[in-house]
PAVEXPA-130414 format. One record per residue: residue number from 1; x, y, z of N, C-alpha, C in turn; residue in three letters. Coordinates in Angstrom, 1 decimal, m for minus. Atoms other than C-alpha are relative to their C-alpha. Layout:
% residues N
pos_n.px_n.py_n.pz_ca.px_ca.py_ca.pz_c.px_c.py_c.pz_code
NUM_X_Y_Z_X_Y_Z_X_Y_Z_ALA
...
This chain:
% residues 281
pos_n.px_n.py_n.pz_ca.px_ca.py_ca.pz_c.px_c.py_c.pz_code
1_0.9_m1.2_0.0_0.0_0.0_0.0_0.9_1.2_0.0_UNK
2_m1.0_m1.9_0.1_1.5_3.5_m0.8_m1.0_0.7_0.8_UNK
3_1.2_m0.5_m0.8_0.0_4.8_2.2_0.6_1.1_0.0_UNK
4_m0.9_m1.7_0.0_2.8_8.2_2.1_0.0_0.6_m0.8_UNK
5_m0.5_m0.7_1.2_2.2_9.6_m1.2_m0.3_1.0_m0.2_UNK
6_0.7_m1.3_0.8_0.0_12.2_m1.1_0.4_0.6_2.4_UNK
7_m0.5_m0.8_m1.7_0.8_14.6_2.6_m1.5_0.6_0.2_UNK
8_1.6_m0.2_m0.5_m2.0_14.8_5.0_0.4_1.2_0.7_UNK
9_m0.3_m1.4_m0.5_m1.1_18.6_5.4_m1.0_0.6_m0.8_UNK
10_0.4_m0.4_m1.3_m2.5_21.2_6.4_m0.8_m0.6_0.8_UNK
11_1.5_0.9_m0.2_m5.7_19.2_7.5_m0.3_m1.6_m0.1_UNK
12_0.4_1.9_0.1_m6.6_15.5_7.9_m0.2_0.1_m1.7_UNK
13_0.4_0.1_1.2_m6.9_14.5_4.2_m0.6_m1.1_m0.3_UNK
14_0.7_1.5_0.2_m9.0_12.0_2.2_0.7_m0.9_0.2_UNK
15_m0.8_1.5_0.1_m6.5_9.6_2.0_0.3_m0.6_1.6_UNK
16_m0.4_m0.1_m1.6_m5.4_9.8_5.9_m1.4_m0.6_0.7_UNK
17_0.9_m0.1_m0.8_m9.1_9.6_6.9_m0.5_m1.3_m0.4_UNK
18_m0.1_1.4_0.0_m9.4_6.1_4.9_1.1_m0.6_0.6_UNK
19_m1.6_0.7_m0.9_m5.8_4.9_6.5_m1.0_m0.5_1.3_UNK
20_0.4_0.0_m1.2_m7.5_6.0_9.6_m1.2_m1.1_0.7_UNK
21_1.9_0.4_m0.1_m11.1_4.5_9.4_0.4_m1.2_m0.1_UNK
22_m0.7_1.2_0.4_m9.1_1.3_8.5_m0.4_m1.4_1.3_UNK
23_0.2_0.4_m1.7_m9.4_0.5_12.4_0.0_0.8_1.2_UNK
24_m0.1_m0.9_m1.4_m10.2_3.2_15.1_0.1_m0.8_0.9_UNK
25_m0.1_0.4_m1.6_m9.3_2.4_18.5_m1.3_0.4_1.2_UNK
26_0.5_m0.7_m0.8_m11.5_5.0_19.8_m1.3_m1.1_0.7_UNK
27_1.2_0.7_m0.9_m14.4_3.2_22.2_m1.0_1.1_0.1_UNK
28_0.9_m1.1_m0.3_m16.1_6.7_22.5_0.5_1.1_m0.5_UNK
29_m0.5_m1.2_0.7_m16.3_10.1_20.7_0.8_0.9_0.9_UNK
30_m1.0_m0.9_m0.6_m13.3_12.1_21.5_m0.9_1.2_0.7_UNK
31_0.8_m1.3_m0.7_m16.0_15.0_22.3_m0.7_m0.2_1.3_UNK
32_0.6_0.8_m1.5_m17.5_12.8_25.3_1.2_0.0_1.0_UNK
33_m1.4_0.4_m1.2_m13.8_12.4_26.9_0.6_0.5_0.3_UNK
34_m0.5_m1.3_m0.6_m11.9_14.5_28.8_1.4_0.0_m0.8_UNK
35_m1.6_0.0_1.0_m8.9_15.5_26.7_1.3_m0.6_1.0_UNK
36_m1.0_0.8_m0.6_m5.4_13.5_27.3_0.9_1.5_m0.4_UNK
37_m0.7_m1.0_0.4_m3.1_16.1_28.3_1.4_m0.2_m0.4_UNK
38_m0.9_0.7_0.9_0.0_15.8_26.5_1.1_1.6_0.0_UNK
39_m1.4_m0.7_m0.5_3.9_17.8_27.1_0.7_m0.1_m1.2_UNK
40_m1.3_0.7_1.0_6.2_17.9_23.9_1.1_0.9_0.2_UNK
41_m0.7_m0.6_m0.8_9.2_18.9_25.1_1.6_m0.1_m1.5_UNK
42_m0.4_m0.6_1.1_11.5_20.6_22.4_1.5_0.7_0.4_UNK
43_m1.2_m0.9_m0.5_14.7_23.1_22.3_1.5_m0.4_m0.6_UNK
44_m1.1_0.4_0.6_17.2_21.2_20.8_m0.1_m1.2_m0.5_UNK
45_0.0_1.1_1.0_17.9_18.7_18.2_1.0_m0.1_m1.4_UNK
46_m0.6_m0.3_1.2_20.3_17.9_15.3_m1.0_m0.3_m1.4_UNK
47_1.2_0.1_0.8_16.7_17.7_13.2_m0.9_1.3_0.4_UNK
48_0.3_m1.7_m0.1_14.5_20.9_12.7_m1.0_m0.5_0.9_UNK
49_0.9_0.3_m0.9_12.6_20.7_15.9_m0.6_1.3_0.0_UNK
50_0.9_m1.1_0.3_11.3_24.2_15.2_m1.4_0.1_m1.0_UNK
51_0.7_0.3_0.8_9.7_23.2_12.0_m1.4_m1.2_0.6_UNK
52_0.4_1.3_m0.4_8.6_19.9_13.3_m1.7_0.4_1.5_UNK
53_0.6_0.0_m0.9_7.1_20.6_16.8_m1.7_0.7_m0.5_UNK
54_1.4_0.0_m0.6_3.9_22.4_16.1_m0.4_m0.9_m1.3_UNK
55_1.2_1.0_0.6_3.0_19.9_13.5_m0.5_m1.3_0.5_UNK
56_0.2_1.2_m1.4_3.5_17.1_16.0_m1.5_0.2_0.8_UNK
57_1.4_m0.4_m0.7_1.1_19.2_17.9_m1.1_0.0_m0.8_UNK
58_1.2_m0.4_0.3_m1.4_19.9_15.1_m0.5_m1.6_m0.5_UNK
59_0.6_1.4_0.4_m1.4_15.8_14.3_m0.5_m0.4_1.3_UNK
60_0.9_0.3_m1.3_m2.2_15.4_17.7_m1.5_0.3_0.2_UNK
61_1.3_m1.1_m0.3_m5.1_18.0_18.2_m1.1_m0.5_m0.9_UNK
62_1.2_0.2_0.9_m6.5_17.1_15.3_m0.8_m1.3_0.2_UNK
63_0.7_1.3_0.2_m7.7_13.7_16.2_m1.1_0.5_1.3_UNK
64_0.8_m0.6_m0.8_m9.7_15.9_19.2_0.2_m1.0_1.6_UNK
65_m0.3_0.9_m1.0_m8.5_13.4_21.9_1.3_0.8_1.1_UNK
66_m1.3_0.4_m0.8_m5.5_15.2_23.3_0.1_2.1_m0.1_UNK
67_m0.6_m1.9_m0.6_m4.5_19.3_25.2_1.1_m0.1_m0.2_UNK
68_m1.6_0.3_0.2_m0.7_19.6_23.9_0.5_1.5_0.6_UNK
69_m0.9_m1.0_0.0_1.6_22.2_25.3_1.5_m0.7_m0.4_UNK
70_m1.4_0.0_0.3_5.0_22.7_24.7_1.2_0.3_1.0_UNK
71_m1.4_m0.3_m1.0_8.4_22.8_26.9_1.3_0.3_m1.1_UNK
72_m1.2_m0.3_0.6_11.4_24.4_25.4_1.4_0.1_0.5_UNK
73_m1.4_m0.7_m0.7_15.0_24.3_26.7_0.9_0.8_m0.9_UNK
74_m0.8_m0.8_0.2_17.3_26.5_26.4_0.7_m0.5_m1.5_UNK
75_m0.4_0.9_1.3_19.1_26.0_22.7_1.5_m0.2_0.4_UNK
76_m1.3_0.2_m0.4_22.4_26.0_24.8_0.6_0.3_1.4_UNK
77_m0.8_m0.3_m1.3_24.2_26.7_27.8_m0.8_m0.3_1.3_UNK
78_0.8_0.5_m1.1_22.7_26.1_31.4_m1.0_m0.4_0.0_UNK
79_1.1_0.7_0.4_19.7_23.7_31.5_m0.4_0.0_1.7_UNK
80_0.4_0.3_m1.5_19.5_23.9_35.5_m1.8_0.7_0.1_UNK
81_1.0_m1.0_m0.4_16.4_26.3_34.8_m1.6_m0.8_m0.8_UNK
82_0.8_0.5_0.7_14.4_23.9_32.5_m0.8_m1.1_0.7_UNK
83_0.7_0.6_m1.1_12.0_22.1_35.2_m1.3_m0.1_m0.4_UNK
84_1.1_0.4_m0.1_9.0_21.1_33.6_m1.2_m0.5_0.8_UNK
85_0.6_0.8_m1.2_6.0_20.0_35.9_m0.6_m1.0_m1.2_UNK
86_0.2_1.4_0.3_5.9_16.4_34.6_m1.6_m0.3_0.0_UNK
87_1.6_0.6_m0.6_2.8_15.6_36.6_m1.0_0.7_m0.1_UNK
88_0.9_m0.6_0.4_0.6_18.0_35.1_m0.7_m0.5_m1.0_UNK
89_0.3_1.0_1.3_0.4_15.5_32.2_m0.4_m1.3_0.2_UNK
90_0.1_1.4_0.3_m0.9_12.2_31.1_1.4_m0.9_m0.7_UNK
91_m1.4_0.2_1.1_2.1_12.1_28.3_0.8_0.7_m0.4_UNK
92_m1.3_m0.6_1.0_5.4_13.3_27.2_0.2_m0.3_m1.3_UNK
93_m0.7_0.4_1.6_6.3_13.5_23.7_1.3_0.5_0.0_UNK
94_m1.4_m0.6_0.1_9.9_14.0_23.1_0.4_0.3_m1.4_UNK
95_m0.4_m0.1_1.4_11.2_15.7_19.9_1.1_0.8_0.5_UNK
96_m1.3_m0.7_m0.3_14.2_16.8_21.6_1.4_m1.6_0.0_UNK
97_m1.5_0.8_m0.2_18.2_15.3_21.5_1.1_1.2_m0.3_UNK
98_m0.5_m0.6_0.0_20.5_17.3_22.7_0.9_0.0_1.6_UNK
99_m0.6_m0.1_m1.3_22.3_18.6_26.3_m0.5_m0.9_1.0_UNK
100_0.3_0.6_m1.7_21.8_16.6_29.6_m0.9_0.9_0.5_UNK
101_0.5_m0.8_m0.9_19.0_17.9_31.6_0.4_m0.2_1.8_UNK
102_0.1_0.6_m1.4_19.3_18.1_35.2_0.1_m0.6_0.6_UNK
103_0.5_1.3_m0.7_19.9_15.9_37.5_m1.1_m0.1_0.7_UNK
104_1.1_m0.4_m0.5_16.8_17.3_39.2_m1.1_m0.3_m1.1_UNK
105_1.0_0.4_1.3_14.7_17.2_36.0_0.3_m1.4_m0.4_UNK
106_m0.1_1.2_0.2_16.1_13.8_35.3_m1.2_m0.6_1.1_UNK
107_0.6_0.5_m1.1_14.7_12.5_38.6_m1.5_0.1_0.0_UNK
108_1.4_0.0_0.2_11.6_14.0_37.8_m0.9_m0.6_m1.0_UNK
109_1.0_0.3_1.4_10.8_12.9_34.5_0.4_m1.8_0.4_UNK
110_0.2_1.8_m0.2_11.7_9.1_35.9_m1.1_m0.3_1.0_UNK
111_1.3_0.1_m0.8_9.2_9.6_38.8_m1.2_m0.3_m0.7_UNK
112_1.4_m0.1_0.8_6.6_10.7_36.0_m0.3_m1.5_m0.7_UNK
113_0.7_1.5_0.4_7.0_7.5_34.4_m0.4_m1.1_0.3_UNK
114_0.3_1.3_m1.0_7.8_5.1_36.7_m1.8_m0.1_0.6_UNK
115_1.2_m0.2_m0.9_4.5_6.2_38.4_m1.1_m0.2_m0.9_UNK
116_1.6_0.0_0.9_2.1_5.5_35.5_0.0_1.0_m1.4_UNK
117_m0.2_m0.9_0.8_3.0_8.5_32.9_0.6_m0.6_m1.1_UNK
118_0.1_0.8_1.1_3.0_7.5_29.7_1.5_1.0_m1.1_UNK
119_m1.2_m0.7_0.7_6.1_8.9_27.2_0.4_m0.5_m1.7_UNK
120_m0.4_m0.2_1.6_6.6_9.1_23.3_1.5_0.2_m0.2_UNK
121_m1.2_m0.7_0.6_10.0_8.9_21.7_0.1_0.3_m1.6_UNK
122_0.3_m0.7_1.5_9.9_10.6_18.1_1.5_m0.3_m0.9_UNK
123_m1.2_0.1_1.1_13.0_9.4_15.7_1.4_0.8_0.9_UNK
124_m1.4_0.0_m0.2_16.4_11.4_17.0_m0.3_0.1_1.5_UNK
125_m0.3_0.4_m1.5_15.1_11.2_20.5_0.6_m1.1_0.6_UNK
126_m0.8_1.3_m0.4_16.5_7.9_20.6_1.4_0.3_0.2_UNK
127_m1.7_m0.1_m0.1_20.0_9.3_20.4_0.0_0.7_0.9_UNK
128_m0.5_m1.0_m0.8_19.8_11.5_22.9_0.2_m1.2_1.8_UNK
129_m0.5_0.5_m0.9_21.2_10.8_26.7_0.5_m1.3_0.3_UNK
130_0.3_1.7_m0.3_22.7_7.8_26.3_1.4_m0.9_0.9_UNK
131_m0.2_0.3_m1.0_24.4_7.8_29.6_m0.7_0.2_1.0_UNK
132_0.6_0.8_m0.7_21.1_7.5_31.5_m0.7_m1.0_0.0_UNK
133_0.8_1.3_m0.3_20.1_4.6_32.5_m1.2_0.0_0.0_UNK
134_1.0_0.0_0.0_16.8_4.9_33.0_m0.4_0.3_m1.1_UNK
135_0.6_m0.2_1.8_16.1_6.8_29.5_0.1_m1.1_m0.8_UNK
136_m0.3_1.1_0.6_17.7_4.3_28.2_m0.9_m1.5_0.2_UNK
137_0.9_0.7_m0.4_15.4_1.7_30.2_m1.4_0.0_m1.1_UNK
138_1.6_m0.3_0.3_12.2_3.5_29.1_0.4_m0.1_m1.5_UNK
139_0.3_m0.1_1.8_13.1_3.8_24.7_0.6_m1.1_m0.3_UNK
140_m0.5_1.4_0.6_14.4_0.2_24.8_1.3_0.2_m0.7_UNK
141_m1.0_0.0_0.6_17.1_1.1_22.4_0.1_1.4_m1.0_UNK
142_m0.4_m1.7_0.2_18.9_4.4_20.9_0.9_m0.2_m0.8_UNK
143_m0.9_m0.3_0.5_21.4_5.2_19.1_0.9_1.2_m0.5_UNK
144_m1.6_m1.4_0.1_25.1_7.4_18.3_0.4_m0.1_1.5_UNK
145_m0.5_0.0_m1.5_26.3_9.0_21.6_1.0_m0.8_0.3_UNK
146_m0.7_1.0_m0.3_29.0_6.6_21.6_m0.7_m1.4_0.7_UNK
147_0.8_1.7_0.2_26.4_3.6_22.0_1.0_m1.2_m0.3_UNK
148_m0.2_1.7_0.0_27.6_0.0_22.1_m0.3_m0.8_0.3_UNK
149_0.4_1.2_m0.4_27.7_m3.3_22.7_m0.4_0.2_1.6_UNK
150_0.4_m0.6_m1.7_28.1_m1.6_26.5_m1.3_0.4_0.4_UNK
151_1.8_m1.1_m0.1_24.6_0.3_26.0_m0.9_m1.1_0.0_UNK
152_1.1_0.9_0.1_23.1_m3.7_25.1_0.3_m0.5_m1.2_UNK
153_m0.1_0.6_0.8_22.3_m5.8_22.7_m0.6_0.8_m0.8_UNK
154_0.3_m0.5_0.8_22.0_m5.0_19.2_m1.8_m0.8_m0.3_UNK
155_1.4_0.6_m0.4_18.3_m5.7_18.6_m0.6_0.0_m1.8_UNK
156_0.6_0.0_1.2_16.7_m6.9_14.9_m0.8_m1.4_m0.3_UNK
157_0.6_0.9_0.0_14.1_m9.0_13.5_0.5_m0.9_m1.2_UNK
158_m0.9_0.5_1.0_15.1_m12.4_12.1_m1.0_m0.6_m1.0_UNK
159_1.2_0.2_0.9_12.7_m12.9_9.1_m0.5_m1.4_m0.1_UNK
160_0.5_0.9_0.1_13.1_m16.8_8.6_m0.8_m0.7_1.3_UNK
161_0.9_0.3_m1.2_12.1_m17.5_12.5_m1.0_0.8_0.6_UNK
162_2.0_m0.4_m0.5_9.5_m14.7_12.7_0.5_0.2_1.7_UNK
163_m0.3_m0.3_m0.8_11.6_m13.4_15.5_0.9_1.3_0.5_UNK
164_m1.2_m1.1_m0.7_13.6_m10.7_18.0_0.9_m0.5_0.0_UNK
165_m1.5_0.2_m0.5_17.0_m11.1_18.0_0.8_0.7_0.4_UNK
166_m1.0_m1.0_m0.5_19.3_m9.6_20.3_1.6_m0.8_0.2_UNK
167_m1.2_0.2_0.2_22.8_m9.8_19.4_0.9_0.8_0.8_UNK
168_m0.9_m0.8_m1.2_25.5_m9.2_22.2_1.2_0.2_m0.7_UNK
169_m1.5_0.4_0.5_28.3_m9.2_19.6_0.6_1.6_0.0_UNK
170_m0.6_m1.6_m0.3_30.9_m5.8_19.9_m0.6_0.6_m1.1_UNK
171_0.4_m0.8_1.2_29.7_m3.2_17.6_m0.8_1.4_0.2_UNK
172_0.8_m1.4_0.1_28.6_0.4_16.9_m1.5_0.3_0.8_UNK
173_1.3_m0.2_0.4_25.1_1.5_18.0_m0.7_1.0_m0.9_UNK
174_0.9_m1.0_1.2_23.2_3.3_15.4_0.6_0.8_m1.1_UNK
175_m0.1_m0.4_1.0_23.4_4.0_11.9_m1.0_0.2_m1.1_UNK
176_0.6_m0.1_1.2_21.9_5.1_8.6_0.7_0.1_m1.1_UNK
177_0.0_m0.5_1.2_22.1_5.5_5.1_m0.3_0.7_m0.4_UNK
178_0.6_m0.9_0.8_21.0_7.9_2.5_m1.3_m0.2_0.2_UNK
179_2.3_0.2_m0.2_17.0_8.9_2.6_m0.3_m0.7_m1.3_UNK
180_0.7_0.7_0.8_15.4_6.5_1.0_m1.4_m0.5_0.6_UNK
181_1.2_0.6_m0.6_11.6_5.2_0.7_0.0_m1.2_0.5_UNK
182_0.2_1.8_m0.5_10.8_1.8_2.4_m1.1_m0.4_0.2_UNK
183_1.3_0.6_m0.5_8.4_m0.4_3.2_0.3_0.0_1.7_UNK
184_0.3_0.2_m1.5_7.1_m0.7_7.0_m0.9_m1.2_0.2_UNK
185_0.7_1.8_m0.2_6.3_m4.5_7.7_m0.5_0.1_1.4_UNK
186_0.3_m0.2_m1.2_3.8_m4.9_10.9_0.4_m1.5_1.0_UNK
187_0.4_1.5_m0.8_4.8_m7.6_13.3_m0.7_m0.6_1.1_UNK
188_1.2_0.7_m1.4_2.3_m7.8_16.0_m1.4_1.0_m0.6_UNK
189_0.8_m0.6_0.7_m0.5_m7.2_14.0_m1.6_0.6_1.0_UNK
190_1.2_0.0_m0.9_m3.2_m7.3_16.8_0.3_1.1_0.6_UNK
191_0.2_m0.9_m1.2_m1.7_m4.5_18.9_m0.6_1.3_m0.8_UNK
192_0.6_m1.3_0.1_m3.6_m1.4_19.0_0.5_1.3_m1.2_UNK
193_m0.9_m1.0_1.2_m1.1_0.7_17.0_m0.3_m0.1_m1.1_UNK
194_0.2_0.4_1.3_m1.1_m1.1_13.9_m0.8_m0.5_m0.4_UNK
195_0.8_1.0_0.3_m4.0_m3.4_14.4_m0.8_0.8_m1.3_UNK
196_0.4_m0.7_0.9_m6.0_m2.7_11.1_0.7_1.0_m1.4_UNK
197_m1.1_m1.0_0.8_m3.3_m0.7_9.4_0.0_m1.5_m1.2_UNK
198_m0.7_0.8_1.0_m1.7_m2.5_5.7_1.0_m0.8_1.2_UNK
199_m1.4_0.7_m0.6_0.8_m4.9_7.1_0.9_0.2_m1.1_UNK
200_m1.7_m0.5_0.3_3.3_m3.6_4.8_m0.2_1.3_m0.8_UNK
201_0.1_m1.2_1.0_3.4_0.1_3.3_0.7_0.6_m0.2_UNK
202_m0.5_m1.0_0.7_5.2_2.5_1.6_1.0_1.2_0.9_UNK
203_m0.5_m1.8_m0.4_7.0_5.1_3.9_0.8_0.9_m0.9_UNK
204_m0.4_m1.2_0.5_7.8_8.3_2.7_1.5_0.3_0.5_UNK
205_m1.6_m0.4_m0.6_11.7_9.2_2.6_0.4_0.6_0.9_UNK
206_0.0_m0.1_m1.8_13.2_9.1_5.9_1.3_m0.6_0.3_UNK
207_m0.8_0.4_0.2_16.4_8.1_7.0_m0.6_m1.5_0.9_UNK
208_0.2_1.5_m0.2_16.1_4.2_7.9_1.3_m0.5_1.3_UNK
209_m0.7_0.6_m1.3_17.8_3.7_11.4_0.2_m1.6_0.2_UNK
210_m0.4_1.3_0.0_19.9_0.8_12.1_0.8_m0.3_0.6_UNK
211_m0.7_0.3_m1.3_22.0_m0.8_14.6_m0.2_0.4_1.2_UNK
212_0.6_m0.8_m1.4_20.0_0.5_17.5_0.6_m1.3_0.9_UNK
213_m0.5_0.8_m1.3_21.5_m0.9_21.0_m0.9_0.8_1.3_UNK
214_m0.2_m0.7_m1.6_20.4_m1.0_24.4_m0.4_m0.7_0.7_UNK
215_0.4_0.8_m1.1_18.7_m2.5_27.5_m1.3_m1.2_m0.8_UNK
216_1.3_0.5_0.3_15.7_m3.7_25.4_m0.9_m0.9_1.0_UNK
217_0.9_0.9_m1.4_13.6_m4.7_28.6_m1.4_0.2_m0.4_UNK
218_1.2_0.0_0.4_10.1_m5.5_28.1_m0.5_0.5_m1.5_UNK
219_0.2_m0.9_1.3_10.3_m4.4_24.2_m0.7_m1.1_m0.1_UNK
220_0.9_0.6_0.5_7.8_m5.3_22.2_m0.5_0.4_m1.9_UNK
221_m0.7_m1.1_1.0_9.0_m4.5_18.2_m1.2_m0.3_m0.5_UNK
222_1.0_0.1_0.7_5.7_m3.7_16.5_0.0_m0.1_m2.0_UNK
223_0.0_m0.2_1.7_6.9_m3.1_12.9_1.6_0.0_m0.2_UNK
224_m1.4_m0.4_0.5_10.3_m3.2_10.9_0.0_0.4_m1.4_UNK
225_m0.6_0.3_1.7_12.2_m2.5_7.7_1.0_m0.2_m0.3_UNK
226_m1.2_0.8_1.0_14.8_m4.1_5.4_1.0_1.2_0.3_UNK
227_m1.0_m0.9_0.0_17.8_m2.0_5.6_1.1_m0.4_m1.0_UNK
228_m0.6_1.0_0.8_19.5_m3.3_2.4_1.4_0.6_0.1_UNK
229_m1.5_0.1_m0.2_23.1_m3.2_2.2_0.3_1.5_m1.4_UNK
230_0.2_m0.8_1.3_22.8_m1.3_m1.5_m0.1_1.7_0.3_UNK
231_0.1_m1.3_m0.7_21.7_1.8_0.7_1.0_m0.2_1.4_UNK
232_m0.9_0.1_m0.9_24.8_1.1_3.1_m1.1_m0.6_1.9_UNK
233_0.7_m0.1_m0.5_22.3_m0.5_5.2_0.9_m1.7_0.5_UNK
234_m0.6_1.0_m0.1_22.9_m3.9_7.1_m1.0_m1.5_m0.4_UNK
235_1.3_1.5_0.9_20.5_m6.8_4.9_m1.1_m0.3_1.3_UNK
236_0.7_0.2_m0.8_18.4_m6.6_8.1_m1.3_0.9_0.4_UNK
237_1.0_m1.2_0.1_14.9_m6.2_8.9_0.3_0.9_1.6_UNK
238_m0.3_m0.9_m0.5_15.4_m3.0_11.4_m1.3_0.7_0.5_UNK
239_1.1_m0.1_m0.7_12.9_m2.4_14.3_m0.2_1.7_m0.3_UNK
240_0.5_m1.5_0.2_10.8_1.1_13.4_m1.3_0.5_1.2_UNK
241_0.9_m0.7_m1.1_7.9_1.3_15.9_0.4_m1.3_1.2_UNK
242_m0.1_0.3_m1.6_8.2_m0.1_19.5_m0.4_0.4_1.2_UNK
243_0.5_m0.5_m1.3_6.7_m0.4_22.8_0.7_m0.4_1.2_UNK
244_m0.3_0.3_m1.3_8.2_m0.6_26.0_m1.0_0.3_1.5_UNK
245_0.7_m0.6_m1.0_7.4_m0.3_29.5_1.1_0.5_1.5_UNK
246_m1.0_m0.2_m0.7_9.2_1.2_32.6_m0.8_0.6_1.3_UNK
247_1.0_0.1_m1.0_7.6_0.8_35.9_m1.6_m0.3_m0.6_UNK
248_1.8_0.0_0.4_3.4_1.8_35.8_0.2_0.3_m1.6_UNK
249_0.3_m0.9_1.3_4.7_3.9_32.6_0.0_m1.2_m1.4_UNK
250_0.0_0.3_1.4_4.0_3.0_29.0_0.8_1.0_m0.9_UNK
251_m0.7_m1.7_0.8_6.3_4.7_26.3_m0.2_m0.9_m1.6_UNK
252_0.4_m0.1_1.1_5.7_4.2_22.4_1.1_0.8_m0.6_UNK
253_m1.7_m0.5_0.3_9.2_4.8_20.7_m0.4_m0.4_m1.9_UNK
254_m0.3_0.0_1.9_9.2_5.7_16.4_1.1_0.3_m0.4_UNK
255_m1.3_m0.5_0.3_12.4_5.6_15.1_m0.5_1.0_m1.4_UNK
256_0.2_m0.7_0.8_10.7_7.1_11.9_0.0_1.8_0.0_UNK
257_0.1_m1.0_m0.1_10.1_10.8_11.3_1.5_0.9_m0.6_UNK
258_m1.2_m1.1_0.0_13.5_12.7_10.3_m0.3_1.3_m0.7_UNK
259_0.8_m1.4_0.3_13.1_16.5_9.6_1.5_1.0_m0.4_UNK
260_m0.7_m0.5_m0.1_15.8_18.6_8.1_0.0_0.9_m1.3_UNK
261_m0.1_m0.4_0.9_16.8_21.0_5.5_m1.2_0.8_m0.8_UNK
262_1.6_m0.4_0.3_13.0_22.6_5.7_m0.8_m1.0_m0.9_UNK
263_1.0_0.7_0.5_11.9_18.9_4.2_m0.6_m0.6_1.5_UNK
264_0.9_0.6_m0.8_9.6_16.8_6.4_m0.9_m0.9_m1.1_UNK
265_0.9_1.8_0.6_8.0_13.8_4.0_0.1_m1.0_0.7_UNK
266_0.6_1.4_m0.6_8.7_11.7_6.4_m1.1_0.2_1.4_UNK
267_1.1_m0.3_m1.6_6.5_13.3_9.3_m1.1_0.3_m0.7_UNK
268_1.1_0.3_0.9_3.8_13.7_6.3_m0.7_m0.9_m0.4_UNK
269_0.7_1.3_0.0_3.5_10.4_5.9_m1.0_m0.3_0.7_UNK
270_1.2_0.5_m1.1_0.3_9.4_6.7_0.2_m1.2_1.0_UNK
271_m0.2_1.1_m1.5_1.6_6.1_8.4_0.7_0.6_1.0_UNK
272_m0.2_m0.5_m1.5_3.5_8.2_10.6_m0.7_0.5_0.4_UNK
273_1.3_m0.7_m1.0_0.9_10.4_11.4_m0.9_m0.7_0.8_UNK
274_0.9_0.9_m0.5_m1.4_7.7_11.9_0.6_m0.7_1.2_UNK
275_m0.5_0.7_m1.2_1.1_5.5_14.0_0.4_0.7_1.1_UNK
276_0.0_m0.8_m1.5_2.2_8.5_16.2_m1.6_0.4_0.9_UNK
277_1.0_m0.5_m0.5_m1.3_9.5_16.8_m0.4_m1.4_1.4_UNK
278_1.4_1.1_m0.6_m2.8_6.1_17.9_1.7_m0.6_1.1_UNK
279_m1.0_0.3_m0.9_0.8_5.4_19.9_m0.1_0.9_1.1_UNK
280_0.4_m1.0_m1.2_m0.1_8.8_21.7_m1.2_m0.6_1.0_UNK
281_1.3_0.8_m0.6_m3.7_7.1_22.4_0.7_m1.0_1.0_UNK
């Protein structure tokens, strides 16, 4: 299915709203339910998190389920002042990778999750801190930062057994190739995210993440793609959506999305839209 070809911008579009209709989740009209409040927490990124952030927000809003504000840090120098209140929220989205926060704000945002608080990681959020542990806990696996075998196993799916494989062998964490389109194959077709979706579509050019490492506790890889060698890729299918858990919290990790150069087709893609939205749910 070429579910990315046509961009569900400015507005939900026809195409988006068959994707959508494919399989709602919803149990009750978003207008009956108290809105999910929802933190995307921004400021820095080597991807245009300026561009990016309020469309994040406006795929959110638009599905009428979800109050989004925004957190900004600093774009450099002291971060001691960036203290979000966590627990004002149901969920964090992250579309930041950048400085260390706090050890204070660290503390806080593991409270939030451990304790039930739910957390989004959006494509270069995975590279970011990846000397905490806990972060690291909660997005299963990450990459750059000097990542390794040390950060965990390398984690990919092995097509002929229809399985996870985590490889402890020494080796880089995280790489890509050149932007290229892919397919996105679903492997747990029943969960909520994908259930209903094509089990294999089209994404829109994106860079294709690969050798992701780390604790992978409680992962659960919902979807991959091929990462062919041809695009400096490693012949392996390469986990793209993922769920973990860390404590009460739920987190919902997309390696997809990359944003740079004032393009964005891959955060147009209606399967991203669709899979971020219903990953927020």
């Amino acid at each position: 299915s070429r579910a990315c070809h046509a961009s569900a911008e400015p507005s939900v579009s026809a195409r988006m709203k068959t994707f959508l209709l494919a399989s709602l989740t919803l149990a009750v009209s978003a207008a009956a339910a108290e809105k999910i409040k929802v933190l995307i927490v921004d400021g820095q990124n080597n991807h245009d998190w300026k561009g990016t952030t309020p469309h994040l927000k406006k795929y959110l809003e638009a599905t009428g389920l979800f109050e989004v504000d925004v957190a900004t840090t600093p774009e450099k120098g002291d971060m001691s002042a960036f203290k979000p209140e966590f627990k004002k929220y149901k969920l964090v989205v992250s579309n930041y990778n950048g400085a260390d926060w706090s050890k204070e704000t660290q503390v806080a945002f593991e409270e939030f999750v451990r304790n039930g608080g739910a957390f989004v990681s959006v494509h270069a959020a995975n590279n970011s801190f990846p000397n905490w542990p806990a972060y690291n806990q909660m997005i299963g696996l990450g990459g750059w930062g000097g990542r390794s075998e040390k950060s965990g196993p390398y984690v990919y799916w092995e097509e002929k057994a229809a399985k996870v494989i985590k490889d402890i062998a020494p080796g880089r964490g995280g790489s890509h190739g050149p932007q290229h389109e892919f397919f996105v194959e679903t492997r747990e077709p029943s969960h909520p995210i994908v259930a209903g979706l094509p089990v294999k579509w089209l994404h829109a050019k994106d860079e294709l993440y690969d050798r992701l490492r780390g604790p992978a506790e409680n992962l659960t890889v919902l979807a991959t793609a091929f990462a062919p060698k041809e695009k400096s890729g490693t012949d392996r299918h390469e986990p793209m959506l993922m769920t973990t858990t860390f404590g009460k919290g739920r987190v919902f990790h997309t390696a997809l999305g990359h944003a740079g150069g004032g393009k964005r087709e891959a955060q147009q893609c209606v399967g991203f839209i669709v899979t971020f939205q219903r990953g927020a749910e």
